[in-house]
N, C-alpha and C positions, 0 to 999 in steps of 0.2 A: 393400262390393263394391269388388276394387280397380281402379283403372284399364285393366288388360288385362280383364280379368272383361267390362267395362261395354262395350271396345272392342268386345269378342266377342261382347256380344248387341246392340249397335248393327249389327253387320258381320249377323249374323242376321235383323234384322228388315230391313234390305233387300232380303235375300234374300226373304223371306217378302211384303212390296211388292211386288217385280219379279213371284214367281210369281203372286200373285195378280190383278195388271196385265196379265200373257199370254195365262193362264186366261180371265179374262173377256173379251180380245179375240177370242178362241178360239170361246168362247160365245157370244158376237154374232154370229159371223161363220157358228157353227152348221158348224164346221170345226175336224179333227181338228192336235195341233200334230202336227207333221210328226217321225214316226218316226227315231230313230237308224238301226235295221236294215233301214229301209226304200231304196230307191233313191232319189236325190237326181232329182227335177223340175221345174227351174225353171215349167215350163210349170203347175204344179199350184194350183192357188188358195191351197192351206194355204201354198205357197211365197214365194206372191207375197205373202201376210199377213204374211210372217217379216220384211216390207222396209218393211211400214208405220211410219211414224216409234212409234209407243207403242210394240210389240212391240220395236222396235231400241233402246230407252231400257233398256225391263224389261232384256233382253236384255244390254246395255254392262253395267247397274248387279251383275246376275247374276253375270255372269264376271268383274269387276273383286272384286266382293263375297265371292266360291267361291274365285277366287287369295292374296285377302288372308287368310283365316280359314286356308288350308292355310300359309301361310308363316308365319302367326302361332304355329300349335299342331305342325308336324309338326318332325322332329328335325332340326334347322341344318344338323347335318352331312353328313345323308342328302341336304339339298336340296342342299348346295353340290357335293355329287359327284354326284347325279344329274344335274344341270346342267352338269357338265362332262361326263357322259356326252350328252349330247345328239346333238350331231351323227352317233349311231350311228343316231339314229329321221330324220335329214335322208336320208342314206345310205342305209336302207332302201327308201324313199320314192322313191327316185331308183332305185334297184332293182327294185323291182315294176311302174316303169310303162316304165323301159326295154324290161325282158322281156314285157310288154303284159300283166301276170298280172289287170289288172281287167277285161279285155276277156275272157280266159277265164275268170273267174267271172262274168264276165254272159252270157257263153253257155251255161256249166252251169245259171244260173237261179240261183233265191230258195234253194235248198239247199247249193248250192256244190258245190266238189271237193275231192276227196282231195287230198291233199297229193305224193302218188304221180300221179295222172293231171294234176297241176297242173306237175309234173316235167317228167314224159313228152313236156310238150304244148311245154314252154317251153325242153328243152334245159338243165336245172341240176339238179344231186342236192337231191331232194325232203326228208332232212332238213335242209338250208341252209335250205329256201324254208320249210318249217314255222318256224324257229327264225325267221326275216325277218318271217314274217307276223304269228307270236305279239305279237313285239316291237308291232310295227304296231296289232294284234289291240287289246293291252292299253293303248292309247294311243289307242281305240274307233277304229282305223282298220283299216275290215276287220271279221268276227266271226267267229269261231272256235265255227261250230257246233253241232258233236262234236269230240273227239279227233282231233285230223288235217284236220277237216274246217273250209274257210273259204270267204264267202261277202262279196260286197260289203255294203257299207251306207251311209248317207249320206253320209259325207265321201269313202272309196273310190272311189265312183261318180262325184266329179266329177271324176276322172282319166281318164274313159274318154274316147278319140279318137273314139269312134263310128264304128269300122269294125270290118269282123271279124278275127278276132286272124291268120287266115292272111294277111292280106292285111298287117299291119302285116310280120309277119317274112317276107313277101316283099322288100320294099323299105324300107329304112328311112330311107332321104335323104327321103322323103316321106311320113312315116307320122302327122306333126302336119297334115300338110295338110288342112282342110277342119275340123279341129276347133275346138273351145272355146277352145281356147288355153292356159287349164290346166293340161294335162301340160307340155304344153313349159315352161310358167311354171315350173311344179313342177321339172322336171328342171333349164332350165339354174342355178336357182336353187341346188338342190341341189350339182349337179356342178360346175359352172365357179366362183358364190359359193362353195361349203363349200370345194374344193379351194383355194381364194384364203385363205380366211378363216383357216384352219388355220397363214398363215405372221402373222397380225397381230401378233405377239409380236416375230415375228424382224424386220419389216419398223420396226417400232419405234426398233431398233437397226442399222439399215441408208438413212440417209437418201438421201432420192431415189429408192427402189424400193416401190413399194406390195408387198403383200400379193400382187396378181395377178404383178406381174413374180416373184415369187421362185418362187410354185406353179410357175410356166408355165415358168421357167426364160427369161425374156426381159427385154429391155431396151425394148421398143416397148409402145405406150401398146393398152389391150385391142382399139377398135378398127382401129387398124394390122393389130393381129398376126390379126385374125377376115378381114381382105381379105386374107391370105394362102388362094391356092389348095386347101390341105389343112383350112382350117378353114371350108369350106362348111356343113357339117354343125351347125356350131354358129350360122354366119349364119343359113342357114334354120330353127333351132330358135327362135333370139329373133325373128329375122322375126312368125314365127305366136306366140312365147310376147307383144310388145309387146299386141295386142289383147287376150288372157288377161287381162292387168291391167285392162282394162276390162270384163272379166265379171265381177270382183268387186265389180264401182261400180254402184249405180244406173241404170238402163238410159238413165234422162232426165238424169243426171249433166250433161253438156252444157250441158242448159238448165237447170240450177239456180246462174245466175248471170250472167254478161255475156247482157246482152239480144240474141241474133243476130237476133230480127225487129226493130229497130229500124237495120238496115243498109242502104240504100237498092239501086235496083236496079241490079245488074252491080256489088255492092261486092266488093272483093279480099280473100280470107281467105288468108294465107301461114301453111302448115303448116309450119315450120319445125321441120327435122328429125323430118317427118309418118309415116318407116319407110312400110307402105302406106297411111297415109292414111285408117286408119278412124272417127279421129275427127271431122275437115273431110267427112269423107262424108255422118257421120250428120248433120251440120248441113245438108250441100246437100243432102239430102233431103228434110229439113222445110223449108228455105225454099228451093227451087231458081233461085231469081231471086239468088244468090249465087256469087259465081265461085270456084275454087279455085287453087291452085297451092302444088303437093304438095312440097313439098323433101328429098331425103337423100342416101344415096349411090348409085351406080350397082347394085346391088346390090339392095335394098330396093326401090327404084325401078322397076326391071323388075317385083320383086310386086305392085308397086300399081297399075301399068296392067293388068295381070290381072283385081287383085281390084275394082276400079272398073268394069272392063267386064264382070265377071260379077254384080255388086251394083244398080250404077247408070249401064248403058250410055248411058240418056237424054242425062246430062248430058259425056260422053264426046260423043254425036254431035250434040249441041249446042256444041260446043266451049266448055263453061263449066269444064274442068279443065284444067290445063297442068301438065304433070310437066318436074321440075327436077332435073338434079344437081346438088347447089350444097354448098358447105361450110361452114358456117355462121361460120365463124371466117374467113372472106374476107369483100371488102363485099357487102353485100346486093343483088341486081340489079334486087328488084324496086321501082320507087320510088313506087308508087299504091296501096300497100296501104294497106284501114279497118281490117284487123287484124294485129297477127302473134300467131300460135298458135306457142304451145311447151307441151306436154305431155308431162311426166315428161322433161326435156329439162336443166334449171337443176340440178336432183340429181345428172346425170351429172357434174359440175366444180366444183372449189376455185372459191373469188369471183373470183381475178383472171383465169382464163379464162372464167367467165359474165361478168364485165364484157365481156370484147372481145366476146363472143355479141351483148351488150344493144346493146352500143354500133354495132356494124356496125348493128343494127335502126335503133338512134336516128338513125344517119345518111342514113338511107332512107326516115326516118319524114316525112310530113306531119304539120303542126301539129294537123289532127284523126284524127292513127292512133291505135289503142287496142293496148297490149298487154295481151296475156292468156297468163298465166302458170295453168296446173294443176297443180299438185303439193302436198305434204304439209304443213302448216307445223305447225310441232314447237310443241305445250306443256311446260311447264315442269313438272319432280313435284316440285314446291317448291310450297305454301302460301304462300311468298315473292313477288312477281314484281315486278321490276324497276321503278322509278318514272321512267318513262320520257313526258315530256310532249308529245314527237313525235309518239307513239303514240296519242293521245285524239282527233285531228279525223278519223284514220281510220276510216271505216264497217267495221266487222266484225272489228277489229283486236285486239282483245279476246275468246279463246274460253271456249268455257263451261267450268264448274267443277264434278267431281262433289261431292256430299252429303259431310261429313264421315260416318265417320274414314276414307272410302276415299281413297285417292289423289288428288288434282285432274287428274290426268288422266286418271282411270279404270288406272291401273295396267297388270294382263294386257291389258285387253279394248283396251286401246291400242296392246300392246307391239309390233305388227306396223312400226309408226313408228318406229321405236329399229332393230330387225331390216333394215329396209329402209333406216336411216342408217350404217347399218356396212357393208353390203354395199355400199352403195353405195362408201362410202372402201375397202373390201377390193378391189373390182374397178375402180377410179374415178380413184378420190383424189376422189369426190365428196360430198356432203352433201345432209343434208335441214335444211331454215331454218327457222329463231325467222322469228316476221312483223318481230320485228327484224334481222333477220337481212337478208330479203327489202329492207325500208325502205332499208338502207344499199347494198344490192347495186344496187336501182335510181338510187339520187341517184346512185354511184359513175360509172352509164352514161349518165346525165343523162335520167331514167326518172322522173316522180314518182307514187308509190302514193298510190293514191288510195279502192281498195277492198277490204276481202277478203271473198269469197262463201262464208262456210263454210255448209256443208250439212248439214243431220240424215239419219243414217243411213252418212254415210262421210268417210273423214278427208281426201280430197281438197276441196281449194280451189280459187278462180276470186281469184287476184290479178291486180287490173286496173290499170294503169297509164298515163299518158298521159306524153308530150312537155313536158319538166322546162321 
């Protein structure tokens, strides 16, 4: 048997692991696994089993194992151009939820609609929208019934805004309002990333202009150019899309790392760069003996005095939140904070503007502030890694490693981390960090790491840091 042979039924018998590990959790639990064609339920028990750490292991090893055995056996050439076809299934995508087409297939029901009344309803020639959905369809997004005929299904479904479709193409400056967060995630991602990403070749050869300056046709940095007047539309989409990214984590995410019951009473949590605030929310919820103050721009800001007094008016007429406009690359104003919160915050910038970020903190900081950093921290798809002695006295510093012969980083079932480091430099000029990466960003701002909180189940961290 030669080497690829042996790779290919090693890469098989973990598959055949994982299903048998899902299965049987399946069968304990005396719960069905949750249908592809069926409607996506967070609410649903089989749902909430899909989040359990074993199920999410089977699961990682699965998809990691299913991508590797296709890229080992299917035609090179096939994949390198289907891959370059990609961003036609991004585009799609962005397509169907702009026109609210999953909102009218969950009002036609479990049978769908014609591709004709799917038209009619949406204002687009109905073979366009067949030919969109197919694509979609055969990428299991969406299911293609009958002939003509398509219907939501699990991944579809969780694009819906959860209102009714008249109401969406009534008003569309408000039409993410109130939901998951999701679509918008999905759309600006789509629309504003893919449109950016398409110039990275040319931006390449154009120093000093990212990817976004060349799509957008500007010179100002993306935030600038979104506090422009006409580009409301796209503030209030990431507005509602920032909490989206928190529907795909963990619901206790949050608490799966810096201890916030060990904050003593009336301690200062700085949301820095908090957009509305729903992550500093969900904490002063559970411990409401916690203070907040919510930082961003005037903009975002106004949303979060909304969505605070519609969430957690308590702590509003208790006066335990204080909203801020603040810049975060100015000094810091508040100087009694036990934390500063930055979530998805450090990816948005090259090192030497997250140093001035860290560093305005540091200069604010009391000798017992914690920072807490959430975001991604990149492993290596090298077998290789770095021999790096810094590295060793940190707790958690070191992340897990899949089974050979897949990847050590799990591969596809990773790749979201890689996608979300590009996009980030496409619209940014930002990054996602090695924990080496992080190590030196913090000494740089006189920050020392001290912890990293990785979590089973999702590729977000809790890097904690104290006063160098």
């Amino acid at each position: 048997m030669n080497k690829e042979t042996s790779t290919l039924r090693s890469l098989a018998n973990i598959i055949i692991r994982a299903v048998d590990s899902m299965e049987r959790a399946y069968v304990q639990a005396a719960l069905p696994l949750p249908s592809l064609d069926k409607f996506y339920d967070p609410g649903e028990h089989a749902e909430a089993l899909a989040q359990d750490p074993q199920v999410v292991a089977a699961s990682k090893n699965l998809v990691a194992a299913c991508a590797q055995i296709s890229a080992t056996v299917w035609n090179p050439r096939r994949v390198v151009i289907n891959h370059a076809h990609a961003y036609q299934i991004s585009s799609c995508l962005h397509a169907v939820s702009d026109f609210n087409v999953v909102e009218v297939l969950r009002e036609a029901g479990e049978n769908g609609a014609s591709v004709n009344d799917i038209g009619e309803k949406i204002g687009v020639d109905s073979g366009l929208i067949e030919r969109i959905l197919r694509l979609l369809a055969t990428h299991h997004i969406f299911r293609e019934v009958s002939p003509g005929v398509f219907a939501n299904n699990r991944i579809s479904s969780t694009l819906d805004k959860g209102k009714p479709s008249c109401e969406l193409f009534k008003n569309r400056e408000t039409r993410f309002v109130g939901s998951s967060g999701i679509a918008a995630f999905a759309e600006h991602t789509a629309d504003m990333g893919g449109k950016s990403a398409q110039y990275l070749a040319g931006s390449l050869r154009t120093p000093g202009l990212l990817p976004f300056n060349l799509g957008y046709d500007t010179k100002e940095p993306i935030f600038e150019w979104m506090e422009r007047p006409e580009s409301s539309y796209h503030v209030n989409r990431f507005a509602v899309a920032m909490p989206g990214t928190a529907a795909m984590e963990p619901e206790d995410l949050i608490f799966r790392g810096f201890d916030w019951s060990a904050l003593a009473c009336e301690s200062v949590i700085v949301d820095v760069g908090g957009g509305i605030g729903h992550v500093s929310l969900t904490v002063a919820k559970k411990y409401p003996h916690i203070r907040v103050v919510n930082q961003d721009f005037a903009s975002p800001i106004q949303i979060s005095k909304a969505h605070w007094k519609e969430c957690f008016p308590e702590h509003l007429d208790q006066r335990m939140v204080e909203f801020q406009v603040h810049d975060f690359f100015n000094p810091q104003p508040v100087k009694n904070a036990a934390v500063f919160l930055l979530r998805h915050i450090m990816h948005d910038w090259p090192d030497d503007k997250a140093v001035v970020i860290l560093r305005n903190l540091r200069e604010a900081a009391q000798q017992e502030t914690h920072l807490v950093v959430i975001e991604k921290v990149v492993p290596f798809a090298s077998t290789r890694t770095p021999d790096d002695s810094k590295m060793c006295p940190i707790r958690g510093a070191k992340p897990p490693v899949a089974e050979a012969p897949l990847l050590p980083n799990w591969g596809a079932a990773a790749a979201d981390i890689y996608l979300y480091d590009l996009t980030m430099h496409a619209l940014l000029g930002g990054i996602e960090r090695t924990a080496q990466g992080f190590y030196e960003l913090f000494a740089k701002a006189g920050w020392k790491l001290i912890e990293i909180h990785q979590s089973a189940g999702t590729q977000m961290s809790h890097i904690v840091g104290v006063p160098a």
